[in-house]
ZAMARGU-4260 file (C-alpha; in steps of 0.2 Angstrom, whole numbers, plus 5000, padded with zeros to 4 digits):
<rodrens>
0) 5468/5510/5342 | 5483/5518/5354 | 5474/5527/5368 | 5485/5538/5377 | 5488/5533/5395
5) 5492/5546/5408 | 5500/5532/5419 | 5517/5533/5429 | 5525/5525/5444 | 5528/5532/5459
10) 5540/5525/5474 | 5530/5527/5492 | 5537/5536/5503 | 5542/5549/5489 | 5537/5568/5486
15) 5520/5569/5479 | 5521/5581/5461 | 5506/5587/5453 | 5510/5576/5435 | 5506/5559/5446
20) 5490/5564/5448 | 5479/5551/5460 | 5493/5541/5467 | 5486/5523/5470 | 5498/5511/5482
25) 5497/5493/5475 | 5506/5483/5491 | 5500/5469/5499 | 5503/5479/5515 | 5498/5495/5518
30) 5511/5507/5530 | 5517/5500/5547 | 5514/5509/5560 | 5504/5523/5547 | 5486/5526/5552
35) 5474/5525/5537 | 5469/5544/5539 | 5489/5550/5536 | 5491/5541/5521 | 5486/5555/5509
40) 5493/5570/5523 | 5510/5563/5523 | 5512/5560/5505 | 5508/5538/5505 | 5495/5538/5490
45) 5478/5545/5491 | 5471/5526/5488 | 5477/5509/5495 | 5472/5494/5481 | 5481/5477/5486
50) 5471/5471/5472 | 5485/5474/5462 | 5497/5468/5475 | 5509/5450/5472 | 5504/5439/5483
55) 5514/5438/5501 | 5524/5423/5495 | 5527/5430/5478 | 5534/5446/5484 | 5544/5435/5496
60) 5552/5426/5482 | 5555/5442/5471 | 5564/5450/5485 | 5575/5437/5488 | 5583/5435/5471
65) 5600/5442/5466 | 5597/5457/5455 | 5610/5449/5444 | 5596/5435/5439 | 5585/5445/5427
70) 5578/5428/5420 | 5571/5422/5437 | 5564/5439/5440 | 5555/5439/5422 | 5547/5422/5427
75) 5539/5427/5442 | 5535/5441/5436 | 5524/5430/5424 | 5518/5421/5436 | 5510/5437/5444
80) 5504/5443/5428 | 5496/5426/5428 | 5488/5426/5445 | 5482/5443/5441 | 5471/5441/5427
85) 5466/5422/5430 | 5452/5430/5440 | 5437/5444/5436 | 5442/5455/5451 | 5460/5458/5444
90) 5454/5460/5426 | 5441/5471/5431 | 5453/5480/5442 | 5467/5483/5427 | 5453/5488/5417
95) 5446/5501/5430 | 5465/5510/5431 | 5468/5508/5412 | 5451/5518/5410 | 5454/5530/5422
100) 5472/5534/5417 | 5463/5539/5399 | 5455/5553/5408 | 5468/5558/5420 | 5485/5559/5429
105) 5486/5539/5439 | 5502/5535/5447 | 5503/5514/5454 | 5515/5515/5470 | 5523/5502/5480
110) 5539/5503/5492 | 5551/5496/5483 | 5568/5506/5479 | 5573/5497/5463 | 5558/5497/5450
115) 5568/5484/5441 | 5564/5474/5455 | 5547/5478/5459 | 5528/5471/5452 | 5523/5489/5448
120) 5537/5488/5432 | 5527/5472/5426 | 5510/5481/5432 | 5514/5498/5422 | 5516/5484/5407
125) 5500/5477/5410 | 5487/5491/5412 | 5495/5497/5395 | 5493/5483/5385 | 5477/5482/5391
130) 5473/5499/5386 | 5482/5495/5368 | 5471/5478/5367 | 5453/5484/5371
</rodrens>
């Protein structure tokens, strides 16, 4: 059964539009320098979940690839796809957005400038074909 998901992605730090609905920030890290009670007042996201976040090491890794070298970027991205769902907490977690965005707007957030480059790409990927599958 396709369910219809209302899902986007968002780059933190961007203008806040009405179609992104609750905007959830998936970084391991949450603002520098940003206390917790301006994240949703300056336009952050409205909820901070590093339960979808890479690990440290992983983001590490994907940052410092050439953009050029898709194939290297595609394998660690499966390798956080992986880490993700070997465990209840991330399954539960990518359920829990999957269901939500069935009922409203839900935009996943992280910092980086180049989606290409960035775990919410391969996230977005996820929580549909967990909507798709179940």
């Amino acid at each position: 059964m396709n369910k219809k998901l209302l899902l986007s992605r968002f780059q933190i730090g961007t203008p806040v539009t009405v179609e992104q609905g609750l905007r959830i920030g998936v970084t391991r890290h949450p603002p520098r320098g940003v206390p917790k009670d301006r994240w949703v007042v300056d336009g952050y996201f409205d909820v901070w979940l590093p339960t979808l976040a890479p690990e440290a090491k992983l983001v590490s890794e994907i940052l410092k690839l050439d953009p050029e070298k898709t194939a290297q970027r595609e394998k660690l991205f499966d390798r956080y796809e992986r880490e993700l769902l070997s465990d209840a907490t991330g399954r539960q977690t990518v359920e829990l957005i999957a269901k939500i965005a069935e009922r409203m707007p839900v935009s996943i957030g992280c910092f980086c400038k180049d989606e290409t480059r960035c775990h919410r790409s391969r996230l977005f990927r996820i929580i549909e074909e967990y909507a798709k599958s179940h």
